[in-house]
N, C-alpha and C positions, 0 to 999 in steps of 0.2 A: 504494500500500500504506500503511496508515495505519500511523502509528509507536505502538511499542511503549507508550508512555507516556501516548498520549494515548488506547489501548484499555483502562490500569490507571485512567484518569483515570473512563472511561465506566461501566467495571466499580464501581467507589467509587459515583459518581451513582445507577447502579441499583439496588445496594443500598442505600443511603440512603433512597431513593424507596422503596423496597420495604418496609424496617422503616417507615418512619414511619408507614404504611399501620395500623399496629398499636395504637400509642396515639389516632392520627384516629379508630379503631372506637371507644376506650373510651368519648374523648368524644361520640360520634356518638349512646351508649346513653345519657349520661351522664344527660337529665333526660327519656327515657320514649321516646324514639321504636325501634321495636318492627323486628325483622329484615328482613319484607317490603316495608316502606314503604321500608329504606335501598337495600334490594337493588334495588326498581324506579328509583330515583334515579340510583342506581348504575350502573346496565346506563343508561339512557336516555343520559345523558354521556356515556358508555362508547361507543355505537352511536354517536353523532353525530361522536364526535371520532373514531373509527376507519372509521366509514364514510368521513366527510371525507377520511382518508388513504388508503383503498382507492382513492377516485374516485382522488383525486390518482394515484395510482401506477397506473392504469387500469384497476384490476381491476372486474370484473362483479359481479351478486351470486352463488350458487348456481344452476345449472342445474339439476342431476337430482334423482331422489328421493333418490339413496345421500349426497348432498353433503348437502342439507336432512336429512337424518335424523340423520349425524354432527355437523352444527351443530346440531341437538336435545338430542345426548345432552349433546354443550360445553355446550350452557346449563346445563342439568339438573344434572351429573356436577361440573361446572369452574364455577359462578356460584350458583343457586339454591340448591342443597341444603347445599355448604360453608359459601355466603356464609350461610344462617339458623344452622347451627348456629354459625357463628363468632361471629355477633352475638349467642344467644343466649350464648353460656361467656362474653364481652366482658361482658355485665352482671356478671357475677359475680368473674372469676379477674383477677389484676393482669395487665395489660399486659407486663411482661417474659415469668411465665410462657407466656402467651399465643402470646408469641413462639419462645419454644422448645418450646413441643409443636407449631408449626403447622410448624417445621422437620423434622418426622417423613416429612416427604411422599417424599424418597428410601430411605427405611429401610424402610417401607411396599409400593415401589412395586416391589424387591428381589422379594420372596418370591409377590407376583401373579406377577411376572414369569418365574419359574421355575415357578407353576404352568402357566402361558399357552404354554409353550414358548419363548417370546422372551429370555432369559436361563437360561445354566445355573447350577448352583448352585457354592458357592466360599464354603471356610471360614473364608477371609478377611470377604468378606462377611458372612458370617453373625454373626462375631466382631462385626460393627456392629449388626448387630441388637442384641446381647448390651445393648453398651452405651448404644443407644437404651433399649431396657427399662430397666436402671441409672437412666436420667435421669428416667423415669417413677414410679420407684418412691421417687426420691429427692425428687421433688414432691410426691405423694400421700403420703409417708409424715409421721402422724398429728405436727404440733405442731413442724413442720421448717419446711414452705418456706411453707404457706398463713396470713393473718393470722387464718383460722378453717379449725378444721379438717374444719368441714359443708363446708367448700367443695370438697374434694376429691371431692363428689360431680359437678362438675360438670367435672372433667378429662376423664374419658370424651365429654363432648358436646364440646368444645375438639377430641380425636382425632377426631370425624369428618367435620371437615374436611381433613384431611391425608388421610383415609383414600378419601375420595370422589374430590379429586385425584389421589391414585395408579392408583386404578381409572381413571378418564379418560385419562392419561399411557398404560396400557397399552392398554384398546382402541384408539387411534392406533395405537399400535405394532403392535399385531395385526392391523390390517383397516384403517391406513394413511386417507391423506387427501383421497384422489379425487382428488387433481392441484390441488388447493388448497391456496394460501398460508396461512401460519400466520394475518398479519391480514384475510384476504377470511374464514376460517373465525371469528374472534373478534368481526369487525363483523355478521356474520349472526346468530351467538347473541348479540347482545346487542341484537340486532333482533327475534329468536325469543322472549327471555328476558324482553324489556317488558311485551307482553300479559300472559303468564305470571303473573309478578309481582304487576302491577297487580292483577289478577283475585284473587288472594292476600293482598295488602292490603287492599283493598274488604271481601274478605268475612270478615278477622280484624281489619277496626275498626282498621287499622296503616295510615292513609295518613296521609301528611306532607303539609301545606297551604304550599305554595311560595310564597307572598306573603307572610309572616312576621309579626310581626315576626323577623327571625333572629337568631340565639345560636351560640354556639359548636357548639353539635352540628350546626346546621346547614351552618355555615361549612367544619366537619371532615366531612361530609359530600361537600360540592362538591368538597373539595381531595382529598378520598381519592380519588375518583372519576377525576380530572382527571390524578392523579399515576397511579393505575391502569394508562391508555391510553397514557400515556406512557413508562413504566418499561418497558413491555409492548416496545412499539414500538423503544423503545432495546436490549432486549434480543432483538429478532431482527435488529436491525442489527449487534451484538456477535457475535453470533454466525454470521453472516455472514464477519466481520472477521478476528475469531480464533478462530473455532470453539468445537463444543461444548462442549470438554471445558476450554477455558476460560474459557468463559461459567459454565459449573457453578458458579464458585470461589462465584457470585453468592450459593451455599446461605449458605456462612458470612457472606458482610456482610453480608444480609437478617437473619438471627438477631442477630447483635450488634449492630447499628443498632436492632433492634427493643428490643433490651433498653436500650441507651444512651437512646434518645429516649422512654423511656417514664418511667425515670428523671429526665430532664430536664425532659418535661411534664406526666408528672403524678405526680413526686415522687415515685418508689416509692423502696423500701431492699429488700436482699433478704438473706436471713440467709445461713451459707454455705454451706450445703447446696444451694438455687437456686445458686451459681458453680458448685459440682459438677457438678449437672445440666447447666448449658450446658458444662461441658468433655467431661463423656460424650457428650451429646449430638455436638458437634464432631466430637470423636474417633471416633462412628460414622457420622458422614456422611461423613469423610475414608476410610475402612476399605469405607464401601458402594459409594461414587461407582466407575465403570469406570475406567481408566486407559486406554482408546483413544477413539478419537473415534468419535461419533455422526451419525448424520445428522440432519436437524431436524425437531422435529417441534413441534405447540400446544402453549402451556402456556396456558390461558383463564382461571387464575384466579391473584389473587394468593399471592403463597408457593408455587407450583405448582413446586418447585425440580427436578424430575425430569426433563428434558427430553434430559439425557443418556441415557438409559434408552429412549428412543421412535425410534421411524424412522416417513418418511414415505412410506417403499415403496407402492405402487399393492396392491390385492385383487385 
């Protein structure tokens, strides 16, 4: 049984790993390279070092169709469509915020879930919603948190990442995992999610030329990637360990790492209206989150913090 200290120890690491993922994006954008070119970069790492660890741990790839389709939708739902729009708001919104609206993902994944049948509703809950919204409004509002306030045009594309991941989070839980591991499900779509990709960069003029010379976007590229597979990995061990519901905690140090390290590397200030945000924010993640344990289900993309919320029951 692992000790207590050295699962708060691993818990810290993954959120660490998980926010720094956030400022690695701004610089990733910082001199022109373009969502699809990062995404295929991204997912190819991704696949190697996870596939790496599936052989390792024995697992096969996918057998049926219903397994290859649910790893279709993980790329799609959990990887491509998050990761573009993430990259697209990253040209534009600071790295902190960035980090707290991509925290939306359990607030979100709440109210799918009571449509879906898979959660009922509870006004406790819902009270988190409230002050998710609070934290949204308290961003977007005109000459508060943004250095320009055109820019709050582009917070709605920042929510649809969190928002794509919620949806992925609940079809798991709906219709379950076909008897596949979170990482044999995670190395497939990021196997599925290559071609994909590439084919999207090719034909948007967005490929990245890997011989370089390299730069810093590049470099925050590879590391983003690298930490990705890894943070991923660490967290279905965690959660193995001490289960879900104390793997969750992972929501908040992913959010305030993401704000401290963006602060740190790339210098942001945030007036205090942004502090407010991240404390609503908090305060409705701690108000959404379940208070029993869950069973485990994928989380395929970063910031994917829902995981509480999913089962990996068979269809």
């Amino acid at each position: 049984m692992t000790g207590r200290l050295a699962l708060i120890g691993v818990l810290l690491l993954v959120g660490a790993g998980w926010g720094l993922t956030t400022p690695l994006s701004k610089i990733a954008v910082s001199e022109g390279y373009r969502q699809f070119g990062l995404i295929f970069w991204q997912l190819l790492v991704s696949a190697v070092l996870l596939q790496g660890i599936a052989w390792m741990r024995g697992m096969a790839l996918p057998r049926t169709a219903p397994q290859w389709r649910l790893c279709l939708i993980v790329a799609l739902l959990g990887t491509i469509l998050p990761g573009a729009a993430s990259y697209t708001a990253a040209v534009y919104l600071p790295g902190g915020i960035l980090a707290i609206l991509l925290s939306t993902v359990p607030l979100m994944a709440f109210p799918i879930a009571v449509l879906l049948g898979t959660d009922r509703f509870d006004w406790v809950r819902c009270l988190g919603l409230g002050f998710g919204l609070l934290c949204v409004i308290l961003i977007a509002a005109p000459k508060t948190s943004l250095p320009d306030a055109a820019l709050a045009a582009f917070i709605p594309v920042a929510l649809i990442a969190p928002f794509f991941y919620a949806v992925e989070g609940n079809v798991v839980a709906r219709w379950g995992t076909f008897g596949m591991d979170p990482i044999q499900i995670l190395a497939a779509a990021s196997l599925l999610g290559v071609p994909i990709s590439l084919i999207l960069a090719l034909a948007l003029g967005q490929w990245i030329d890997p011989r370089g010379p390299w730069g810093a976007p590049d470099w925050a590229l590879l590391i983003s990637a690298v930490i990705h597979a890894v943070v991923y990995t660490s967290y279905v061990w965690l959660i193995g360990q001490g289960g879900a519901v104390f793997a969750a905690q992972v929501a908040y140090l992913v959010t305030g790492f993401g704000v401290a390290w963006s602060i740190w590397l790339l210098q942001e200030r945030y007036p205090p209206t942004v502090w407010a945000a991240l404390g609503a924010m908090l305060f409705g993640i701690f108000l959404v989150q379940p208070r029993r344990p869950m069973p485990l289900a994928p989380i395929p993309a970063l910031g994917n913090n829902d995981a509480e919320d999913q089962s990996n029951e068979q269809t």
